[in-house]
C-alpha positions in Angstrom: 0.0 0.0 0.0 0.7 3.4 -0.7 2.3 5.7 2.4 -0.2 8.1 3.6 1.0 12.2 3.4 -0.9 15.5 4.3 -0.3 18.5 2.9 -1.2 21.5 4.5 -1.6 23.8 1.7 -2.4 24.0 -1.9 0.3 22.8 -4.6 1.0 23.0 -8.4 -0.9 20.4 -10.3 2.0 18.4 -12.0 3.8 18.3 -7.8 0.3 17.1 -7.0 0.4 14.8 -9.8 4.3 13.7 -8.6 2.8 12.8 -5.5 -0.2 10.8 -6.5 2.3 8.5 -8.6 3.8 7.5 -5.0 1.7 7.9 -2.4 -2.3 8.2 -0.9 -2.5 12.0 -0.3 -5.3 14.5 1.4 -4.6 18.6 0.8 -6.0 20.9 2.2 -7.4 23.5 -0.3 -9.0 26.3 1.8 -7.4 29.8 2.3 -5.3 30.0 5.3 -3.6 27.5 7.8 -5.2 24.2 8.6 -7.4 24.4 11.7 -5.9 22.8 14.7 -8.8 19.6 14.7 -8.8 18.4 11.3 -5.0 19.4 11.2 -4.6 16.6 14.1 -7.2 14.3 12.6 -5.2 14.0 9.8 -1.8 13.7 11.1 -2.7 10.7 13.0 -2.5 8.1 9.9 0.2 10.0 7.9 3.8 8.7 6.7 4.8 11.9 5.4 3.6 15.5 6.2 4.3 18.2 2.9 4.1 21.7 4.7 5.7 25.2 4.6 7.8 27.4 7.3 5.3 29.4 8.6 4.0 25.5 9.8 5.1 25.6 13.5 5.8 22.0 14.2 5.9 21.4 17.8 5.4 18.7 20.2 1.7 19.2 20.5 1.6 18.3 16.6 3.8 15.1 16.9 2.0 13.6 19.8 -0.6 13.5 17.3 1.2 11.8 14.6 2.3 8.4 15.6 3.1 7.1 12.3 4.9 10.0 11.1 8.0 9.3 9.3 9.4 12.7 7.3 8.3 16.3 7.4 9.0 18.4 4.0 9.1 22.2 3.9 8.6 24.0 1.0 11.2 26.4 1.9 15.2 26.7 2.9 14.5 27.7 6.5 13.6 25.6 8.9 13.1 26.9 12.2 10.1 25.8 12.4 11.1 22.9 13.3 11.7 21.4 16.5 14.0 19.0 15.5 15.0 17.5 19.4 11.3 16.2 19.2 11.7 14.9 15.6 15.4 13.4 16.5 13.6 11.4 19.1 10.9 10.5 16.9 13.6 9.3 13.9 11.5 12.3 11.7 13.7 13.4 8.9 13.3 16.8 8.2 13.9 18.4 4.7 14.2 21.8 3.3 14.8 23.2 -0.1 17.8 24.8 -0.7 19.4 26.3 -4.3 15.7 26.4 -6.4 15.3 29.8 -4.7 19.1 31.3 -4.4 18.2 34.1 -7.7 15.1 35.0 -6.9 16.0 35.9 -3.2 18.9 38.0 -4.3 16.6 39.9 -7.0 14.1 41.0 -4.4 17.7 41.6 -1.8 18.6 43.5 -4.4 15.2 45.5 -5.0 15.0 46.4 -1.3 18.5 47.8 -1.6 17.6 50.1 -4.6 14.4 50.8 -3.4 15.7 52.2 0.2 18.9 54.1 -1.3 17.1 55.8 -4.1 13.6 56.4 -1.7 11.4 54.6 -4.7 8.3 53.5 -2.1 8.3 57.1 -0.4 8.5 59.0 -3.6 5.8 56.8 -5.5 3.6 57.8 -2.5 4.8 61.5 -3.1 3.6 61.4 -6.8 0.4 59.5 -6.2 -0.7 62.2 -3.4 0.0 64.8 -6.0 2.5 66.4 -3.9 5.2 66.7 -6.8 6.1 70.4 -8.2 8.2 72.2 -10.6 10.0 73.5 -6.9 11.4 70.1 -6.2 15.3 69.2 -5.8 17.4 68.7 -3.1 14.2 67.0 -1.3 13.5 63.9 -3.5 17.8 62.9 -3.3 18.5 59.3 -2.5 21.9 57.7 -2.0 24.1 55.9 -5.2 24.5 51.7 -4.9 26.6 51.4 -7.4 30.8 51.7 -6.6 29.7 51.8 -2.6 30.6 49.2 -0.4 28.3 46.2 0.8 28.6 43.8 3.5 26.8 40.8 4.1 26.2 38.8 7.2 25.6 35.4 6.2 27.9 34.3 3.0 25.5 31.8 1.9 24.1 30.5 -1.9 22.0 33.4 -1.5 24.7 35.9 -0.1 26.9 35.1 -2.8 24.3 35.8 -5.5 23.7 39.0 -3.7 27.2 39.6 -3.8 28.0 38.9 -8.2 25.1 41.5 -8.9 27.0 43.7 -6.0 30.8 43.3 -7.7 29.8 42.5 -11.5 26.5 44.8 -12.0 27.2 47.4 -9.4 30.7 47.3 -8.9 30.7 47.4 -5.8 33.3 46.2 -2.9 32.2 43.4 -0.8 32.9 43.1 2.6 31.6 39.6 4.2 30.9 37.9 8.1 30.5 34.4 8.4 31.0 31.4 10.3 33.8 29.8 7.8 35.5 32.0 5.3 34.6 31.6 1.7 37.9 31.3 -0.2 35.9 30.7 -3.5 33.9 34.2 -3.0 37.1 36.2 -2.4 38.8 34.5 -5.2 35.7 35.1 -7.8 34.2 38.3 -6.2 37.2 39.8 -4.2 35.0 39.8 -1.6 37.0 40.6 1.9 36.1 38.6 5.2 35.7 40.9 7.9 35.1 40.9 11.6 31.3 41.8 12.5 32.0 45.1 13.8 34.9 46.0 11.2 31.8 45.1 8.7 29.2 46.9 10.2 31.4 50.2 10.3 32.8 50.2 7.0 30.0 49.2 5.3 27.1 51.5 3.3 24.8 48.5 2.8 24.5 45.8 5.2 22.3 42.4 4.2 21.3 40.3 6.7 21.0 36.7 6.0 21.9 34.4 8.1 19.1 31.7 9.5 18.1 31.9 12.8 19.6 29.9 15.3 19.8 30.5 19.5 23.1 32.2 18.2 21.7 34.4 15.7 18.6 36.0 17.7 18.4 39.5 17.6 21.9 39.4 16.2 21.5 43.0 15.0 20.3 45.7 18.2 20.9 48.6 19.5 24.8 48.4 19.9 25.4 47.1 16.3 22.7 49.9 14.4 25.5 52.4 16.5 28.6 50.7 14.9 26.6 51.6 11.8 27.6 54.8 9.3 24.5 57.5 9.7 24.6 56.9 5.7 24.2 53.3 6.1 20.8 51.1 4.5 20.4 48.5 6.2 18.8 44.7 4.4 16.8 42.2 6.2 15.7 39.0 4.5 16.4 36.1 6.6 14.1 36.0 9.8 12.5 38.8 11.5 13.5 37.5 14.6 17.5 38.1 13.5 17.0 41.5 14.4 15.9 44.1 17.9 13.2 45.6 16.0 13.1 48.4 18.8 16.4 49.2 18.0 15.8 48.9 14.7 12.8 51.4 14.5 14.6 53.9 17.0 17.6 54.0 14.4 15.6 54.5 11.8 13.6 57.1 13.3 16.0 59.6 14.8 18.1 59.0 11.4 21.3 56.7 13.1 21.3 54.9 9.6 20.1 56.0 6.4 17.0 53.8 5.7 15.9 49.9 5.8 14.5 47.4 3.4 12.8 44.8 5.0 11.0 41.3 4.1 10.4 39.6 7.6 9.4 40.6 10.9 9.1 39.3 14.3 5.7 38.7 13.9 4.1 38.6 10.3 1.6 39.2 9.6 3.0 42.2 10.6 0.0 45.3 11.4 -0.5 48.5 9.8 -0.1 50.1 13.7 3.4 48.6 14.0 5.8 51.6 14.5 7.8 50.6 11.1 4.8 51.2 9.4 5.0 55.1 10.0 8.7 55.6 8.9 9.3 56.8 5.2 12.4 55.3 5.6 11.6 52.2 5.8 11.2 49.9 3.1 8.6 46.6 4.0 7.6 43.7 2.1 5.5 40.7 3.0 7.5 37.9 3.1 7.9 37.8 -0.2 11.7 36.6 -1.1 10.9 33.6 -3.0 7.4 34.3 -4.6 7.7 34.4 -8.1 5.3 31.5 -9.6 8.2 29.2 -11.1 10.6 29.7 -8.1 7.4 28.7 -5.7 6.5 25.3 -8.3 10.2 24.8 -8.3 10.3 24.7 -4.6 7.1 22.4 -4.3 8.6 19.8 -6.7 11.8 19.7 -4.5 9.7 19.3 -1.7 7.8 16.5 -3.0 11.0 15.1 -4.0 12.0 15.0 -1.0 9.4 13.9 0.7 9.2 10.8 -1.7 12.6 9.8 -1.1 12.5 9.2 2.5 9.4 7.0 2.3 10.9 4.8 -0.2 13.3 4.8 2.2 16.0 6.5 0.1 18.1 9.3 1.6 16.6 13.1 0.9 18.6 15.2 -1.4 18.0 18.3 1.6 18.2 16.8 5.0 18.4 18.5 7.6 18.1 15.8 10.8 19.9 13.4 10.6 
């Protein structure tokens, strides 16, 4: 017989089609995330679960899934996980690394010259009608290209944010990370730094490192002041990487330039959330890999993945082990 697998959300019709060639399969198709009862109902007679990061998978949900064998994100983070609980369990967890790597750096890349060259502000400017023959000096942004960018987090995505820096901006890269990246600095001339060396010398900082009891609120209050006033400052790994406080009182009494942001601490995140009412800040919704073919892509890995371990074959993108 076929293994059993729930997925929590809808998918592409030839990954849904993938699936039905190896396994029994119910989806849920309604807007939103599962409700807790049929989401539990459900989970008790599946071999696989197919599910996405915003999927909290905690204790609660695994006491309700004695049969449970792999869990599959759709995405590359996976901190949704609580992988003690799935080690004792002998749940493999999988992510999907690579299929998104371009498209992150694009939208990294948008945030950057959207926040340097004020592009969200000033649309709003034209669209209230506020534009005039007397305008100068006022609508100025900052240049990108020949400035110098450091990224946290030297990663596939880092270093595709890093070839559009040196080879379409050329610009000089500065980068932190846990392990030094000989290939980058040989391809890119991209220079290793020491976190505070980087945050001072740098005029655009990315962020993009996942989160990890290490990497909480990595960027606060003391880092935004190691920061040039000048500086724009990148956000597109998890909300939770950063002191938003900080964040928002840097922003607002003009420590650092301006922001451009994809994740918060807590998304969805409201209209009445003091970001919200700075011009210089840049926000998105969570949107770093939502293009239609990078999101299909990401589903077939998934599924991919999710196959292999119930046939028993190791996952391309484990990530328990």
């Amino acid at each position: 017989m076929k293994p059993n697998v729930l997925i929590t959300k809808p998918i592409p019709a030839e990954v849904e089609s993938y699936i039905a060639e190896h396994c029994r399969y119910t989806m849920w198709n309604e807007s939103g995330p599962m409700p807790t009862e049929p989401y539990h109902r459900l989970l008790a007679e599946a071999d696989g679960l197919l599910t996405t990061t915003s999927d909290r998978i905690t204790k609660e949900k695994l006491d309700h899934a004695p049969r449970l064998k792999v869990i599959s994100n759709i995405g590359v983070g996976y901190n949704n996980f609580d992988l003690d609980e799935m080690k004792k369990r002998g749940i493999i967890g999988t992510n999907t690394p690579g299929v998104l790597d371009e498209t992150v750096a694009d939208l990294i890349f948008g945030l950057m010259l959207a926040a340097a060259r004020r592009i969200a502000e000033l649309d709003a400017y034209v669209r209230a009608g506020r534009w005039s023959e007397a305008d100068g000096a006022n609508l100025f942004g900052i240049d990108v290209h020949h400035r110098t960018l450091g990224i946290i987090g030297m990663g596939r995505i880092g270093e595709a944010v890093a070839r559009r820096a040196k080879w379409g901006f050329g610009m000089n890269v500065l980068y932190h990370n846990r392990n030094r990246k000989p290939e980058a600095e040989a391809e890119l001339g991209a220079q290793y730094r020491p976190m505070d060396r980087l945050l001072a010398e740098s005029d655009f900082i990315v962020l993009m490192t996942p989160l990890t009891p290490d990497t909480r609120r990595l960027i606060g209050e003391n880092e935004f002041k190691l920061m040039k006033n000048t500086a724009v400052f990148v956000n597109a790994s998890r909300g939770e990487t950063v002191d938003e406080q900080a964040l928002y009182e840097a922003l607002r009494d003009r420590r650092i330039y301006a922001a451009g942001l994809d994740v918060f601490e807590r998304e969805p995140l409201s209209g009445s959330h003091p970001l919200a009412s700075l011009p210089n800040a840049v926000l998105l919704p969570h949107i770093g890999s939502a293009t239609g073919r990078t999101r299909a892509d990401m589903a077939k890995l998934a599924a991919e993945n999710l196959v292999a371990a119930l046939e028993g074959r190791r996952p391309p993108n484990i990530v328990t082990s």
